[in-house]
C-alpha positions, 0 to 999 in steps of 0.5 A: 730772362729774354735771350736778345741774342733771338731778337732779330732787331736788337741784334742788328743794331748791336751789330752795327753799333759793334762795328763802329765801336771798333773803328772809332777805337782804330781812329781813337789810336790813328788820329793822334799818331798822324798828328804826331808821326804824319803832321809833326803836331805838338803836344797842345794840338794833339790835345786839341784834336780830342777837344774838338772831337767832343765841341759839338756837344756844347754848341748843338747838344741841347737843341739836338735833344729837342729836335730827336724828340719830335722825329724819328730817330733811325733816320737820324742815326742813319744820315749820322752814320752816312756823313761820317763815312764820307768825312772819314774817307776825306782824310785819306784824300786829303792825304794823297793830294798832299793837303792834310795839315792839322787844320783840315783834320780839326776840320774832320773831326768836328764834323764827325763829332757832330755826326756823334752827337745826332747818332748817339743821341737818336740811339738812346732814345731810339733803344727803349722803343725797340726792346721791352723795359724789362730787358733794358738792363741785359740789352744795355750790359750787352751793348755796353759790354761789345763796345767795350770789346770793340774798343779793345779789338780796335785798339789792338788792330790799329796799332797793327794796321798803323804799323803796317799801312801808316796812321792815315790808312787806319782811318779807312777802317774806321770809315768801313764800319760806319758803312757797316753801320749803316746796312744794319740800321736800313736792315731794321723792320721796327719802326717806331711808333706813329707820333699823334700830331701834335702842337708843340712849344718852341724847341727853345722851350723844350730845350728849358724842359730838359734843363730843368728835368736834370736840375730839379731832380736830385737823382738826374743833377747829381749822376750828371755832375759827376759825369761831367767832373768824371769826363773832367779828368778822364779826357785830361789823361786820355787825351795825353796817353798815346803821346805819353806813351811814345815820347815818355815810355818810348813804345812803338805804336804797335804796343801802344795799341795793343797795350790800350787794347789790353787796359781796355779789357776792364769795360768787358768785365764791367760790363758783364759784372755790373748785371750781378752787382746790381742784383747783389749790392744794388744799383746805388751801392754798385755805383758807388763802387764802380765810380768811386772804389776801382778808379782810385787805381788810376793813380799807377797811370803816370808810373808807367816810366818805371814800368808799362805794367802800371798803365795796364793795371790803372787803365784796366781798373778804370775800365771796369768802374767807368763801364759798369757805371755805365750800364747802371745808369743807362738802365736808371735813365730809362727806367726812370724818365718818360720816354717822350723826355728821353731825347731831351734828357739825354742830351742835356746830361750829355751837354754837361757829361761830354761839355767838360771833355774838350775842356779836359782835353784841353787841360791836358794838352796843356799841362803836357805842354807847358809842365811835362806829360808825366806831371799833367798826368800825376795832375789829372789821374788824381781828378779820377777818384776825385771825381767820386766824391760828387756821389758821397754827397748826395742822397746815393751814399745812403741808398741801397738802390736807386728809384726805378720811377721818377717822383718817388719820394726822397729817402728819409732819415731811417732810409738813409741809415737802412742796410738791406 
């Protein structure tokens, strides 16, 4: 097995990638709190700012996939990561000169989502071509597994740092990694390989090739429609939480950062164990168990009143599954799907993974609003398991594994029946 940890390339990206996990995981609990604690926001608005940090994928998702399809895709991460150190650095301005107002940082949260979309999907199509396809799946668990990590380390230190400094000054933390960020991706000597000039279709037209590469395909329509429902739920709970656990728990935002930093522990474990299931059970039957078995737990979440015991023991569970999910299906993608499509493929099951998340934002600020924040929870924890029952009827309830090229046949009736 190759040790990344030697590949100079790959560990600057991991690197890098790490440090802005890290901050966006200290705006994750700082954004909410200066809505709340600075801005006096309402339960809709703070709902509303997650929405908007999700809208780009749904206005320019699809022509992004076309556009990183046809240019070097490090350039694009690093004028991605540029804009959004310089958008994060405005709110804290603002802020000084007494302009912030719940407007300006829908403003900022926009546009540093679209800074997102650019970013990630340059990042995972520009991947594959920095590392050998049989390291993919150690490179996507460790990838998977640091970020998880930086989540929970930024969790925990932004409630600190919020505490301590006040919720603005937490977004500056979040705009040093992505300065971070940037100096391991200039750092980088791979470049990729010189692309044969060549006479391309419309990008409207390549927008249609990527939508009906996920449609006609079985295995890519039925993980994007989960992903899509899945990301349904998981907003409208997440989106909720940190207002959920001041208002409602009465927690101090300290312990709330350290709590979602304890739950989030679950995606390290998810992480590192996905490699193992995978050998053992195999691909599909380890979805299957990540996305469908772990987040039934999910359903403790809204008991947290009784005790925050249950908000840990729920989100933890849903970490682990939704991160070992993660690590399979990126290892799928990129195994399965030519690499001149992966810019393509991944943004349109990203259009449809992360179109719902505004509107599950949006639903749950909503039913917080308008029924309570502990019956909007009940409502959209439920939605988690629920959201499993996509897989279950598809071809992947019968698999052992999921194909590693595409065009293989589907299974038929005795390999549906097979147990291996």
């Amino acid at each position: 097995m190759s040790l990344l940890r030697r590949h100079r390339d790959f560990r600057l990206l991991w690197t890098g990638e790490t440090a802005s996990r890290f901050g966006t995981a200290v705006s994750g609990v700082a954004v909410p709190l200066v809505a709340i604690s600075v801005l006096e926001a309402t339960t809709f608005q703070v709902g509303l700012l997650t929405a908007f940090a999700w809208l780009p994928w749904l206005v320019i998702g699809l022509p992004v996939g076309a556009w990183v399809d046809r240019l070097p895709r490090r350039p694009i991460m690093l004028a991605a990561a540029a804009s959004s150190f310089l958008l994060l650095t405005l709110v804290p301005l603002a802020h000084l000169a007494g302009r912030l107002t719940v407007h300006f940082l829908l403003a900022a949260v926009v546009l540093t989502g679209v800074a997102a979309v650019l970013f990630q999907t340059a990042y995972t199509a520009y991947l594959p071509t920095l590392i050998d396809p049989a390291d993919h799946a150690e490179g996507n668990a460790k990838l998977h597994g640091s970020a998880s990590a930086a989540q929970i380390a930024g969790a925990a230190c932004g409630g600190l740092i919020i505490q301590l400094a006040g919720p603005v000054n937490g977004l500056l933390v979040d705009a040093a990694t992505f300065l971070i960020a940037l100096a391991c991706l200039a750092a980088i000597h791979h470049r990729e390989p010189r692309r044969t000039p060549v006479r391309r279709p419309a990008i409207n037209t390549e927008i249609g090739e990527g939508l009906r590469l996920v449609a006609q395909d079985v295995w890519l329509r039925t993980l994007t429609l989960f992903g899509a429902v899945s990301n349904l739920a998981l907003m409208g709970y997440q989106s909720i939480a940190v207002v959920f656990l001041v208002r409602e728990v009465g927690l101090t935002p300290g312990t709330v950062g350290a709590l979602i930093a304890a739950a989030g522990s679950g995606g390290i474990v998810g992480a590192f164990a996905a490699r193992r299931l995978m050998t053992r059970f195999g691909t599909a039957r380890t979805i299957l168990l990540a996305e469908l078995g772990l987040p039934t737990l999910a359903l403790l979440i809204p008991l947290s009143t009784i005790s925050p015991w249950f908000y840990l023991a729920g989100a933890f569970s849903i970490g682990v599954g939704v991160v070992a999910g993660n690590v399979v299906k990126a290892t799928f993608y990129q195994s399965y799907c030519p690499p001149d499509l992966l810019g393509r493929l991944t943004a349109t099951s990203s259009f449809v993974n992360y179109g719902t998340i505004p509107l599950g934002a949006l639903l749950g600020g909503t039913l917080g609003q308008f029924l309570g924040l502990t019956p909007a929870l009940w409502i959209t924890t439920a939605g988690i398991p629920l959201a499993g029952l996509v897989l279950l009827c598809s071809p992947i309830r019968g698999r052992r594994d999921l194909p590693t090229h595409r065009y293989d046949e589907l299974p038929g009736p005795r390999d549906l029946s097979r147990r291996s």
